[in-house]
C-alpha positions in Angstrom: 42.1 77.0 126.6 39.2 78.6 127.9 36.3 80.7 125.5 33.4 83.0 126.6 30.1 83.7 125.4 28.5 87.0 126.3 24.9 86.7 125.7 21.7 89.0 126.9 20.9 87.6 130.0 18.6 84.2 130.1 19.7 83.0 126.9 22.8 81.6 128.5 20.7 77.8 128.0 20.8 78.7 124.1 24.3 79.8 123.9 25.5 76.5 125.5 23.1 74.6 123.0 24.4 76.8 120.4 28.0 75.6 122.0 27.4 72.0 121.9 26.1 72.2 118.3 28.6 74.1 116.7 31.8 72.8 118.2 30.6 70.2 120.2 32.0 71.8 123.8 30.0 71.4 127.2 29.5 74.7 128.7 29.7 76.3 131.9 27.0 78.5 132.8 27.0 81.9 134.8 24.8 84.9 134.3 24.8 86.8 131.3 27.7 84.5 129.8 28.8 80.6 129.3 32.1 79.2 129.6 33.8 76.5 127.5 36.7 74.2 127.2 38.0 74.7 123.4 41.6 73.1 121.7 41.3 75.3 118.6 41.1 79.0 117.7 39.3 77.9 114.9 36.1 77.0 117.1 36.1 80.6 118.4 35.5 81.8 115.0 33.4 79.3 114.4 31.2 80.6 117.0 31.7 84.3 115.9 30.5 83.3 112.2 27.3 81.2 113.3 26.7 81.6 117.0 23.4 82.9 117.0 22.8 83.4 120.6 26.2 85.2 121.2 26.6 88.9 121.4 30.8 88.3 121.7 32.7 85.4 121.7 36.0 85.8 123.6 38.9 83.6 123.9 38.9 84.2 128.2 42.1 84.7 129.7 40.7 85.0 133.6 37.6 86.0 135.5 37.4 86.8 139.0 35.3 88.3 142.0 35.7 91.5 143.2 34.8 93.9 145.9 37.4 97.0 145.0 37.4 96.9 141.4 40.6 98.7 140.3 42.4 97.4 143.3 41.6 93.9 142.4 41.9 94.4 138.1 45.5 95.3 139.0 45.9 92.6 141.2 44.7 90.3 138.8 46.2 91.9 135.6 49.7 91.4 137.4 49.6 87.8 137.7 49.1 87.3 133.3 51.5 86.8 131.1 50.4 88.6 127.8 54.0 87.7 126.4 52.7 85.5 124.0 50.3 88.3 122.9 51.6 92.0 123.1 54.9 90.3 121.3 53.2 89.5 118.2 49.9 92.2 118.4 52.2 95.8 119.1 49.0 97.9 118.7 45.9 97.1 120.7 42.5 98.2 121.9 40.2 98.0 124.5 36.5 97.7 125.0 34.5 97.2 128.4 30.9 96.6 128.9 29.5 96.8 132.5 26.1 95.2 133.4 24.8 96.1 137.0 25.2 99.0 138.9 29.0 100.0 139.6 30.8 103.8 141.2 32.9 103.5 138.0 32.5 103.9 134.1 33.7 101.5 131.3 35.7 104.4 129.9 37.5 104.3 133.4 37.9 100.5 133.1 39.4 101.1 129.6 41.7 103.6 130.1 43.2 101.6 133.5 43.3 98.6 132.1 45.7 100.2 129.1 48.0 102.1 130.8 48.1 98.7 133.2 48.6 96.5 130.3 51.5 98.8 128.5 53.4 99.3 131.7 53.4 95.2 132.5 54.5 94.7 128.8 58.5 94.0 127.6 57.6 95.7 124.3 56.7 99.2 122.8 52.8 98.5 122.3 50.3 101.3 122.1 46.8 102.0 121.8 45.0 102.5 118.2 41.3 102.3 118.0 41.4 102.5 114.5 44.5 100.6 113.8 44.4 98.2 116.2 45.5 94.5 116.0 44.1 92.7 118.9 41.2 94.1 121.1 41.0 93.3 124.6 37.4 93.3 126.1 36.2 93.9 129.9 33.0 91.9 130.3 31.5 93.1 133.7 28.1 91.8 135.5 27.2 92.3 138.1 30.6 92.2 140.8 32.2 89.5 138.9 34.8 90.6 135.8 35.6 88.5 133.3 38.7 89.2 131.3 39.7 88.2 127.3 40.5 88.9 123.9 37.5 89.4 121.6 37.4 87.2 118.4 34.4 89.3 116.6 35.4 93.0 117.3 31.9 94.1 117.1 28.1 93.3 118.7 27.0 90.0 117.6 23.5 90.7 118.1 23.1 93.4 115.8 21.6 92.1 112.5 22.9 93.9 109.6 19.5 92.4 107.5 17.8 94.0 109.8 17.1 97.7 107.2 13.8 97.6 107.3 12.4 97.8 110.8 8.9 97.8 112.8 8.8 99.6 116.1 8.9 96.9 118.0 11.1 94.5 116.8 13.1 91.9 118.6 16.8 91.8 119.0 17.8 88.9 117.0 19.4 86.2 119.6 16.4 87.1 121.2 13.9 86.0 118.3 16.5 82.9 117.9 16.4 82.3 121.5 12.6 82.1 121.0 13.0 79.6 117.7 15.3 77.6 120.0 12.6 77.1 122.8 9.9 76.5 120.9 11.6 73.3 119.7 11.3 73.9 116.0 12.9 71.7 114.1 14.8 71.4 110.8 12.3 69.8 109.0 8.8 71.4 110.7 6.7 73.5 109.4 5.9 76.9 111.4 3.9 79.7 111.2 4.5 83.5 112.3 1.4 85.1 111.6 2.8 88.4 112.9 6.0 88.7 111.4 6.6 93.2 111.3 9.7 92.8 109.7 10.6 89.3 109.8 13.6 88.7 112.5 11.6 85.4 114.2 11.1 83.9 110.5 14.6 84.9 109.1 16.2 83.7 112.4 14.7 80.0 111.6 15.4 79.7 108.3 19.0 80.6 109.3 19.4 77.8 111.9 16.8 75.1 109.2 19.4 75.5 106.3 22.8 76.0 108.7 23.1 79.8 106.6 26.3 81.5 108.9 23.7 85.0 110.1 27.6 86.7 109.6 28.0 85.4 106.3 28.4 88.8 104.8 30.7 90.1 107.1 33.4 88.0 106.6 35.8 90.6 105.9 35.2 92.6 109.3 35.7 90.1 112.4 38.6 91.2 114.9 40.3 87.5 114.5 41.2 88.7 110.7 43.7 90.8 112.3 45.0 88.1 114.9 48.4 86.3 114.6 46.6 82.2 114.8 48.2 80.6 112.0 44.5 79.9 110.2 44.2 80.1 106.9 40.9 82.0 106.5 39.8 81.6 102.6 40.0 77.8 103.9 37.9 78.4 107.0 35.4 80.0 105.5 35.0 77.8 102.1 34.9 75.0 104.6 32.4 76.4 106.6 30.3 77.4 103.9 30.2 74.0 101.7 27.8 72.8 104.8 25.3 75.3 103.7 21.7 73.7 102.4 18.7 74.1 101.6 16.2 74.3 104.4 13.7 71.0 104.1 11.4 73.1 107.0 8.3 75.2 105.3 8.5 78.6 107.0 5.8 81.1 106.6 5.7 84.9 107.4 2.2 86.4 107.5 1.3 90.0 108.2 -1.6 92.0 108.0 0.0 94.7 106.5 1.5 95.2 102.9 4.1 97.5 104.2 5.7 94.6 107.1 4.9 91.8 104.6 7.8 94.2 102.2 9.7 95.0 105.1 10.2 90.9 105.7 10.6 90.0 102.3 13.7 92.8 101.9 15.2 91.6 105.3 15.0 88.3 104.2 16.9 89.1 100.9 19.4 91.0 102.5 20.0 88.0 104.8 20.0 85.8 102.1 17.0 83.6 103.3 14.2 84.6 101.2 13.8 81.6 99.1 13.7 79.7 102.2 10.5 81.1 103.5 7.0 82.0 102.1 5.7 86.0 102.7 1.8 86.7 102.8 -0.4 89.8 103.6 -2.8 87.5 105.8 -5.4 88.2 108.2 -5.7 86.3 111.8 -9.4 85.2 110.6 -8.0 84.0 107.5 -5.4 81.7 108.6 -7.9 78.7 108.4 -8.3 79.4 104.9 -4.8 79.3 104.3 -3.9 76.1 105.9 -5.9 72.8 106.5 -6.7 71.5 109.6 -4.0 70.3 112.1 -1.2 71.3 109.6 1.4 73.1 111.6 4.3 72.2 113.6 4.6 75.5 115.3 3.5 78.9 115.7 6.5 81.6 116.8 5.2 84.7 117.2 5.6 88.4 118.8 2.1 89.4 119.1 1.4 93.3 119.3 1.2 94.5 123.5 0.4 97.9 122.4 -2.7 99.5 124.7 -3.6 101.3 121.7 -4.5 97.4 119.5 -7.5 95.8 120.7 -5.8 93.6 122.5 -8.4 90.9 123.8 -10.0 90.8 120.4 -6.2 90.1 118.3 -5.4 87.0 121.3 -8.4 85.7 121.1 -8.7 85.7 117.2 -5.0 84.1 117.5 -5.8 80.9 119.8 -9.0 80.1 118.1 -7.2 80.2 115.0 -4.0 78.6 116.5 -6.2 75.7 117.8 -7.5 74.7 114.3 -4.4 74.6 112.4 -1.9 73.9 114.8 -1.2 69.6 114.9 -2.2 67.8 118.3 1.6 68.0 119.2 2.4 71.2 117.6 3.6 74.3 120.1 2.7 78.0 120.1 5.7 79.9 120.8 4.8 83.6 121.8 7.6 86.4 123.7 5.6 88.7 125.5 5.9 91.5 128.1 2.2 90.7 129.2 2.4 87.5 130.3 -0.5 86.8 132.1 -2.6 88.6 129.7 -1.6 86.0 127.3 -2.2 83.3 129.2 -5.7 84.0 130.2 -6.5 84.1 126.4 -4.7 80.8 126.0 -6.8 79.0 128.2 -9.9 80.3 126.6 -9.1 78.2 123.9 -7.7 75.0 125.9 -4.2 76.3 125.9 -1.8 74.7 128.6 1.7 76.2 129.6 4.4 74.0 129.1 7.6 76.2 130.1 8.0 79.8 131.0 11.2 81.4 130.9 12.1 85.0 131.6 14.8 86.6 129.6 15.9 90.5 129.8 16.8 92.9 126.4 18.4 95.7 128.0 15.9 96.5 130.8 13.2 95.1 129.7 11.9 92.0 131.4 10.9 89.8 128.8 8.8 86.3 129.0 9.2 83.0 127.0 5.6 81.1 126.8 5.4 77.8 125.2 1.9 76.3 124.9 0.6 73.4 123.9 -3.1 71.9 123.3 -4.4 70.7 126.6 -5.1 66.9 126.6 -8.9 65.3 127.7 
């Protein structure tokens, strides 16, 4: 059997990490997605539960190319069997995403890809978006479809910690996707001295203590409703016995009272918050808070705003960053002003160690990992 990860495109590396990790499955990546081998519908809500990189998990009937969509949907659709399925599931739903530019609509997708799949079936099924037992999901990007059942039933990436929010917050598999690169580790201790409303530090302290980002929404996932056989109250006890307690130190800083609170409550309502330490800090004070050559890692989402003084904040942040931060210690930083970051980096004997450019929505998006430059 074959699963799917859908994930924002250039975080497909993280979801097969995230893959390997959580049900130890090599991956097969394509843009916008990665493809896995799996012997157990158990992994697939595995990944729905802790699969922090996902935004659906799908257990993936097909895929193909196409040049005439419907034309070659129908063509496709026709040669699956959904006996196994549609026999057991009588009313279904379906969902369609669409990344890339297309001369047709996901609602059109939707409503050919039901009347398609109630004409090929041998029993009375019907559509109930309310009701429904099994949800069938279009994932489309670019010209190549890629065909399922989805395990979650809603977007993975949407937080539900995330109440309090600052303009310019992340997405959260993208602030994990950050965590992820920067190669922080379970037992390090990092630093985000610009933490808004706390999705980068909240994000690592779910992936330092193995605390399931869903774990309150165990009662909504999609596979609830599916016919597998699993006993769930077991799945999810077992799952959640391999919770502990984060050995990393994680520290959220602000300069502001109001995104210090904002942090703190997200954290809470995640569940995290005795896993990570909340300050109102200044950038100058940071070498007054910590001792020389001290921290693992710095992952941050500096403000880009034209309205900030800009050159004086980076500069602040690499001087800073260059005292505390050990000799092998990283700064992780996501930026939409890449080079603008860089220049200020190497002010302060900054080198780039990987760049990686990653999209939320539209938005071009850039990865920076630096790292002390060596005499």
């Amino acid at each position: 059997m074959k699963g799917l990860i859908v994930t924002s495109k250039g975080l497909e590396e993280t979801a097969r990490i995230d893959v390997k990790e959580l049900i130890n499955a090599d991956c097969k990546i394509e843009e916008g997605c990665a493809i896995f081998d799996f012997e157990d519908f158990e992994d697939l809500c595995l990944l729905c539960y802790k699969c922090q990189s996902a935004d659906r998990v799908l257990y993936l009937i097909g895929s193909f190319e196409f040049r005439d969509f419907f034309q070659d949907f129908e063509e496709f659709i026709g040669k699956i069997s959904f006996d196994e399925w549609l026999s057991t599931h009588k009313q279904f739903k379906i969902e369609c995403i669409r990344l890339g530019t297309h001369d047709f609509k996901s609602v059109d997708v939707e409503s050919k890809a039901a009347n398609l799949l109630i004409k090929k079936s041998k029993d009375k099924i019907k559509v109930d978006k309310k009701g429904y037992e099994i949800i069938f999901f279009v994932y489309v990007f670019g010209s190549r479809c890629y065909f399922g059942i989805d395990f979650a039933g809603f977007e993975l990436n949407k937080r539900g910690y995330k109440i309090y929010l600052h303009p310019s917050s992340l997405r959260g598999t993208i602030a994990y996707a950050l965590v992820r690169e920067s190669g922080f580790g379970k037992t390090d201790v990092m630093l985000d001295p610009f933490s808004r409303d706390g999705i980068i530090p909240i994000e690592s302290a779910f992936y330092a203590c193995g605390f399931p980002y869903n774990y309150y929404k165990k009662d909504k996932f999609a596979f609830l409703k599916l016919k597998l056989g699993i006993d769930f109250d077991k799945f999810f006890k077992n799952t959640d016995k391999k919770i502990g307690k984060s050995r990393a130190k994680i520290y959220s800083f602000d300069h502001l009272f109001k995104y210090v609170n904002y942090s703190r409550k997200n954290a809470k309502i995640a569940g995290v918050d005795k896993e990570i330490s909340f300050s109102r800090t200044e950038l100058e004070s940071l070498d007054v808070k910590f001792k020389e050559k001290t921290i693992d890692g710095i992952i941050a989402n500096p403000p880009t705003s034209k309205n900030a003084d800009l050159d004086k904040i980076y500069n602040e942040f690499f001087y800073q960053s260059a005292y505390i931060l050990k000799d092998n210690g990283s700064i992780a930083i996501i930026s939409r002003i890449p080079d603008f970051v860089k220049k200020h980096a190497a002010k302060h004997n900054f080198v780039v160690a990987k760049e990686k450019d990653l999209w939320s929505g539209e938005q071009l998006l850039s990865i920076l990992i630096f790292k002390k430059k060596t005499i």
